[in-house]
N, C-alpha and C positions, 0 to 999 in steps of 0.2 A: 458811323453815320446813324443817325437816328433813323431808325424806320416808320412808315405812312403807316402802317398799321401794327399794334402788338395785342392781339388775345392771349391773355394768360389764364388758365385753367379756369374757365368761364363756363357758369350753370347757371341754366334757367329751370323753373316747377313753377309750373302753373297750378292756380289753388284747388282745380281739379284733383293736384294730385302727377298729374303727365309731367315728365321731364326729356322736355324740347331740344335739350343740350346740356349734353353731362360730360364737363372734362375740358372742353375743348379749348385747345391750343394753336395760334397761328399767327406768324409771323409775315406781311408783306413789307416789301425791301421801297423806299420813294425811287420814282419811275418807274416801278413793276406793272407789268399789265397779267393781274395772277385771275385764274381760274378756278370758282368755289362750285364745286360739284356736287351733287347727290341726288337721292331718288326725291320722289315728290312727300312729305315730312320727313324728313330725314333732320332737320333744324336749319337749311340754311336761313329761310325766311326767318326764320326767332332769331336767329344772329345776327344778321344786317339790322333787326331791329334794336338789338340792344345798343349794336355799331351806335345807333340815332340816336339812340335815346325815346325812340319810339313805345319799347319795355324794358322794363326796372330790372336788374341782372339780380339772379338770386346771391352768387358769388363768384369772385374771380376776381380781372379788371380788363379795361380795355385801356390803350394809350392809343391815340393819334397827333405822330408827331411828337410824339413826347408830352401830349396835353392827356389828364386822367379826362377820358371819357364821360365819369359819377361825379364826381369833384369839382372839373370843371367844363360842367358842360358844355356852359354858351360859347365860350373861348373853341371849345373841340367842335361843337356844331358846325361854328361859319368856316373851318377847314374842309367841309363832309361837302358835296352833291349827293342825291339820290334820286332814281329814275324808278321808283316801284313797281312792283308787277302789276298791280288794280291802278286801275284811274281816280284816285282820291282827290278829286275836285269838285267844284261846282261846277254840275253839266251843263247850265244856264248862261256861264260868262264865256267870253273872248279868250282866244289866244293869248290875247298880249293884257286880259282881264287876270288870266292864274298866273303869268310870268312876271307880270308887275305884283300883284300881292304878295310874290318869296321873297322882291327883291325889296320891298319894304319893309321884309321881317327881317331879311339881314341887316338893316339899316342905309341900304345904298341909294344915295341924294339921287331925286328927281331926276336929273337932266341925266345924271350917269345913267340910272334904268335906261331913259328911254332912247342913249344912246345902244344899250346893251340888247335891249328890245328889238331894236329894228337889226341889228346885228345877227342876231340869235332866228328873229323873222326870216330873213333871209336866206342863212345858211342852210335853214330846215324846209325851205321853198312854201313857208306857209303864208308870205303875203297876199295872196288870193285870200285866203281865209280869214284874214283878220279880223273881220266884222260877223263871221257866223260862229253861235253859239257850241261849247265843245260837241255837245251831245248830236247835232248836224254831221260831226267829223268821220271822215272812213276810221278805219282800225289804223292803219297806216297811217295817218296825221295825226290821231290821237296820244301815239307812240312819240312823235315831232312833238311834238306840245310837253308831253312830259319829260322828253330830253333835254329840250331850249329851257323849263322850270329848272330842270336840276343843276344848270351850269348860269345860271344867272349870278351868281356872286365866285365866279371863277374858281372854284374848289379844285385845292391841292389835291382831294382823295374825292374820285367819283366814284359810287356804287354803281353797278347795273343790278337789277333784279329782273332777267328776260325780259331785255330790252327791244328785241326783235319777234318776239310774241305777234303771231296772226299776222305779222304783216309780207308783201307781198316777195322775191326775190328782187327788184331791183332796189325795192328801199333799203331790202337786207343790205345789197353790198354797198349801195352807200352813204350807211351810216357805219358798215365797216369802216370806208375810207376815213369817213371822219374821226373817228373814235382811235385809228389808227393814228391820225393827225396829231390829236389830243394830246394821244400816248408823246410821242415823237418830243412833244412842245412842254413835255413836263409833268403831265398829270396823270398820277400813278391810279389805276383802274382798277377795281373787284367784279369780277364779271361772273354772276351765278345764269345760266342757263341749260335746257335740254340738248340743244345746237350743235353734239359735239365738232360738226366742221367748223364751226363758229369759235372756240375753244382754240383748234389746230389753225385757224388761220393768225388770229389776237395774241394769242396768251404765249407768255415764255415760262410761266411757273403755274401749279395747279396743285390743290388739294382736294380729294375726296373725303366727306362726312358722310354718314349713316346712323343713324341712331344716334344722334349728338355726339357721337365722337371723330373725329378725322382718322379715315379708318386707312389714306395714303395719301401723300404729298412729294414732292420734287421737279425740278425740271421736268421740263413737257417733252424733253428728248427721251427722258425714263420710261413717259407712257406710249410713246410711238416706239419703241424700239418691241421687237417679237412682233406679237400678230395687232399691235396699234392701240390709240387711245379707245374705241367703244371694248376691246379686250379685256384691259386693263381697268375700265370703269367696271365692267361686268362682273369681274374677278375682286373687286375691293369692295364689291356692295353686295356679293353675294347671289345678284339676280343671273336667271339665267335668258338665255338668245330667245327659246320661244316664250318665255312668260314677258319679253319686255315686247314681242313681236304681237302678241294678242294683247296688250296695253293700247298700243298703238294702234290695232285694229280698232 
């Protein structure tokens, strides 16, 4: 079977000089709900970017689905959702103002949007809001907003880039449930966050990066077995308990 995602020895340098990602190799399996770990630059961000097509790969290649990433992009684009970590909208428009603009750029006719619209409205409980501008929005609906964006042309492979960022525990869990749903119905996940309960609840497979290279990967029963995944993260990035506890402070 073809897999949803193939990184093969993929670098990024930026013309600084910095090299964001050196090396890196990754395989996600279609239906995986896999876990992309690391510290904060360590490259996951540069890599879901390149994922996009957001930045230019210096060399390597990416396939999704067996489509070249560089080559063909537009074809691999409308296979991709993506939920980023910043709010790259206009803070001026409507819920259903940024949800209808992606579904225009993937090409999806009128009436379907705004069946998909009021779909996507709903399930994220944002029809209260519909009419105030994003910048209005709590942290927590701003999150709904950009998760309803990213599933608007029903992609085979969703990215998460801390998806759950700032927002409250019950929205956490659920948009676990949903996201679990998701999985369930077919849509194979990349899910980069800090969360590690978030990780142990979702994910069946996970990789660690650091320094643009994947510095551990395998099933998520690999990382829970001994003293547990924040253990095992700790121990593959090199950081140690009180240096990540005064981060946190």
């Amino acid at each position: 079977m073809t897999p949803a995602l193939r990184v093969t020895d993929l670098r990024k340098i930026y013309r600084s000089g910095t090299v964001a990602v050196d090396g890196l190799s990754l395989t996600v399996e279609e239906g995986d709900f896999f876990g992309f770990l690391g510290p904060n630059g360590a490259g996951k961000s540069t890599t879901i970017h390149c994922i996009t097509g957001i930045a230019t790969i210096t060399s390597g290649s990416i396939e999704i689905f067996g489509v070249d990433a560089v080559k063909d992009y537009r074809e691999a684009r409308r296979l991709v959702g993506l939920s980023p970590q910043e709010f790259n909208v206009d803070v001026f428009a409507t819920p259903v103002q940024i949800v209808d603009w992606v579904g225009g750029y993937f090409g999806i006719r009128k009436p379907e949007r705004k069946r998909r619209i009021a779909e996507l409205m709903e399930r994220f409980e944002l029809t209260d809001h519909l009419k105030k501008p994003f910048r209005a929005l709590s942290g927590g609906l701003k999150r709904r907003v950009i998760l309803a964006r990213a599933l608007i042309n029903k992609p085979k492979l969703l990215i998460l880039d801390e998806p759950t960022a700032g927002v409250d525990v019950e929205l956490r869990l659920d948009l676990w449930r949903y996201l679990a749903e998701l999985n369930r119905d077919g849509t194979t996940i990349l899910l980069t966050t800090h969360y590690l309960e978030e990780v142990e609840r979702l994910c069946r497979n996970i990789a660690i990066v650091n320094k643009g290279k994947i510095v551990r990967q395998g099933p998520k029963e690999s990382f829970l077995a001994g003293d547990g995944l924040e253990a095992a993260y700790l121990g593959a990035t090199g950081a140690k308990p009180d240096h990540v506890a005064a981060g946190a402070a």
